[in-house]
C-alpha positions as CSV (number, residue, x, y, z in Angstrom):
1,X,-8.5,7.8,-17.7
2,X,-10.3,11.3,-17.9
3,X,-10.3,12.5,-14.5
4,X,-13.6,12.1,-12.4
5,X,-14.7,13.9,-9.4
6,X,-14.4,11.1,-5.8
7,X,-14.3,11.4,-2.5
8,X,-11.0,12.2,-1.2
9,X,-9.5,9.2,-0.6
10,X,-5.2,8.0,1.0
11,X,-4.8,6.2,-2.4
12,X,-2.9,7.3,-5.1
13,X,-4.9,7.8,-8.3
14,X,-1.8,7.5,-11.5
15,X,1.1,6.4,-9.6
16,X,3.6,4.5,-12.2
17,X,4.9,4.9,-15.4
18,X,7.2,2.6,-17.5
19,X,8.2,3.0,-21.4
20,X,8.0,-0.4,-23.3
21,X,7.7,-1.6,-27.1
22,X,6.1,1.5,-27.8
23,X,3.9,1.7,-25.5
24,X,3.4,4.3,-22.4
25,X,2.3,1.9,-19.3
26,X,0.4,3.9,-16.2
27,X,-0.6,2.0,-13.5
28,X,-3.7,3.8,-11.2
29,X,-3.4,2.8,-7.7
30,X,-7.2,4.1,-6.9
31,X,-8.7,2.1,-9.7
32,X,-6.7,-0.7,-9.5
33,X,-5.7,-0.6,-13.5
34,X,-2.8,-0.5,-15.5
35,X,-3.2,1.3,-19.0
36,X,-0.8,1.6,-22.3
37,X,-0.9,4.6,-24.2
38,X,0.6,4.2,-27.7
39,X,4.0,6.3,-28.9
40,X,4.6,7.9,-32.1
41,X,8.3,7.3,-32.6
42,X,9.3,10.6,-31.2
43,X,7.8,9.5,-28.5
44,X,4.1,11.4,-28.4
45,X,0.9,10.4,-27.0
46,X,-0.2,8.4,-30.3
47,X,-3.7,7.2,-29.6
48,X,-5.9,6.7,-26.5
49,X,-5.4,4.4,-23.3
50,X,-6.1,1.3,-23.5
51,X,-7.0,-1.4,-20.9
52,X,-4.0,-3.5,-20.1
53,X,-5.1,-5.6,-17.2
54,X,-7.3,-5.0,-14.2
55,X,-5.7,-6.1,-11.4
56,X,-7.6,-4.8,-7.9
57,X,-4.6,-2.8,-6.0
58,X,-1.7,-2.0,-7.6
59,X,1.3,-0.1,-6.3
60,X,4.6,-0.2,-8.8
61,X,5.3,-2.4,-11.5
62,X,8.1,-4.2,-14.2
63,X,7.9,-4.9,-17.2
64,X,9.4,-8.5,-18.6
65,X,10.5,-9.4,-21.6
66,X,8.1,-11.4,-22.8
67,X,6.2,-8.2,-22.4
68,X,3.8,-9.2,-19.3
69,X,4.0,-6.9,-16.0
70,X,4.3,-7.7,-12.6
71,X,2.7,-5.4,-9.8
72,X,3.7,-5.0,-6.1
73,X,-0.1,-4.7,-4.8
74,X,0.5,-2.5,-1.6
75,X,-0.2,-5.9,-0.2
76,X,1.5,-9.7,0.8
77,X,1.2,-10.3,-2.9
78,X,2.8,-9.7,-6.1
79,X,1.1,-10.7,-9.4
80,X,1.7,-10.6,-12.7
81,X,-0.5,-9.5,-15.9
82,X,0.2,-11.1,-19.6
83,X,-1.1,-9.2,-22.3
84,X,-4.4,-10.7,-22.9
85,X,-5.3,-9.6,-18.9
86,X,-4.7,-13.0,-17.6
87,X,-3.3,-12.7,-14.0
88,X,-1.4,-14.9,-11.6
89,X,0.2,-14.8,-8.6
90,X,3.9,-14.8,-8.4
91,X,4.2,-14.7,-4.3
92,X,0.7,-14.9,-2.4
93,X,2.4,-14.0,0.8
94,X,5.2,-12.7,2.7
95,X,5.4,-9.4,0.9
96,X,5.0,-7.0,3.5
97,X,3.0,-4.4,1.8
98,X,4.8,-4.3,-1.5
99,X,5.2,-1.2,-3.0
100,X,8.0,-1.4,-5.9
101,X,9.1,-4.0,-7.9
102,X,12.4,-4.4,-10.6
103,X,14.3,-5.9,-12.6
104,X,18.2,-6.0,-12.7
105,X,19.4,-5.7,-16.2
106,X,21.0,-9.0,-17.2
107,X,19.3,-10.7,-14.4
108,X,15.5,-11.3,-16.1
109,X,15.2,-14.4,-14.0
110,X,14.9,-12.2,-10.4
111,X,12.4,-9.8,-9.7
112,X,13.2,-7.7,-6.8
113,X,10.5,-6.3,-4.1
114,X,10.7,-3.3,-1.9
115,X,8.3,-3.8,1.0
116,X,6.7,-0.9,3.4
117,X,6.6,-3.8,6.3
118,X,2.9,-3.5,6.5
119,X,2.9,0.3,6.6
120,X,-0.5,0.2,5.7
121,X,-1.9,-2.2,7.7
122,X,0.0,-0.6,10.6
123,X,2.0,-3.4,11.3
124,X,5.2,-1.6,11.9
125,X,8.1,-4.0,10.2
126,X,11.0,-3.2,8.9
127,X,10.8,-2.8,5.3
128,X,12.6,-5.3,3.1
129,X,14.1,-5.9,0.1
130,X,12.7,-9.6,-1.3
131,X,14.7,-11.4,-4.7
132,X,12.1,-13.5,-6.3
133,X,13.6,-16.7,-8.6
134,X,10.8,-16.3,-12.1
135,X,8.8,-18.1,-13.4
136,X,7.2,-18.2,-9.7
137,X,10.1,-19.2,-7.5
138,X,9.9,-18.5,-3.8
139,X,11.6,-15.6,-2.4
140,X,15.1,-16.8,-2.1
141,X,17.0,-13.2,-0.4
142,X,15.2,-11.3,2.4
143,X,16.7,-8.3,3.1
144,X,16.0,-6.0,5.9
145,X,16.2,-2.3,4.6
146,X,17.3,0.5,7.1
């Protein structure tokens, strides 16, 4: 993840980070990658990145239980990455230009979405707030955000 010298570019390069089993997880918005970076237990830089999942775009991201991560993609979609890189899609539209994702503590069956409204794509929505039923339910709560 050593920096490299690139044409400027509106994407983020590092642009999320999330502490889990151990592990430092980064997400790279201009590489489309999410790396882990093991912790010593007072919680140091223990090793050197490693490759979680490629997934193409990735905006913000969650991290379940079972220890896979879903990504809002700055797109419609939202996926989600198991450990051995295997990726799915959890919505393949409707997401607006998803740019965060959550979970709700006691609530590891909903993933919530916050949505740009096609920011990006210059669609000019309202941004939302989507509640997604797991394992890949449809969106069950659209909420417009002020």
């Amino acid at each position: 993840m050593a920096p490299t010298r690139r044409a400027r570019t509106s994407v983020p390069g590092a642009n999320g980070l999330k502490l889990s089993g151990g592990k430092l997880f980064v997400s790279n918005s201009f590489r489309g990658t999410i790396h882990s970076i093991p912790l010593s237990p007072d919680q140091k830089p223990a090793g050197a990145p490693s490759l979680f999942a490629t997934p193409g775009q990735v905006d913000d991201f969650a991290i379940a239980g079972d220890g896979s991560i879903y990504l809002a993609t700055h797109g419609d979609t939202i996926m989600r990455a198991q450990a051995d890189g295997t990726l799915t899609t959890v919505l393949p539209t409707g997401g607006d230009g998803s740019t965060a994702v959550a979970f709700v503590p006691g609530d590891p069956a909903s993933l919530y979405v916050l949505t740009t409204g096609g920011l990006l794509e210059g669609a000019g929505r309202p941004a939302r707030l989507l509640r997604i039923a797991l394992p890949g339910g449809p969106a069950f709560c659209d909420q417009a955000v002020p």
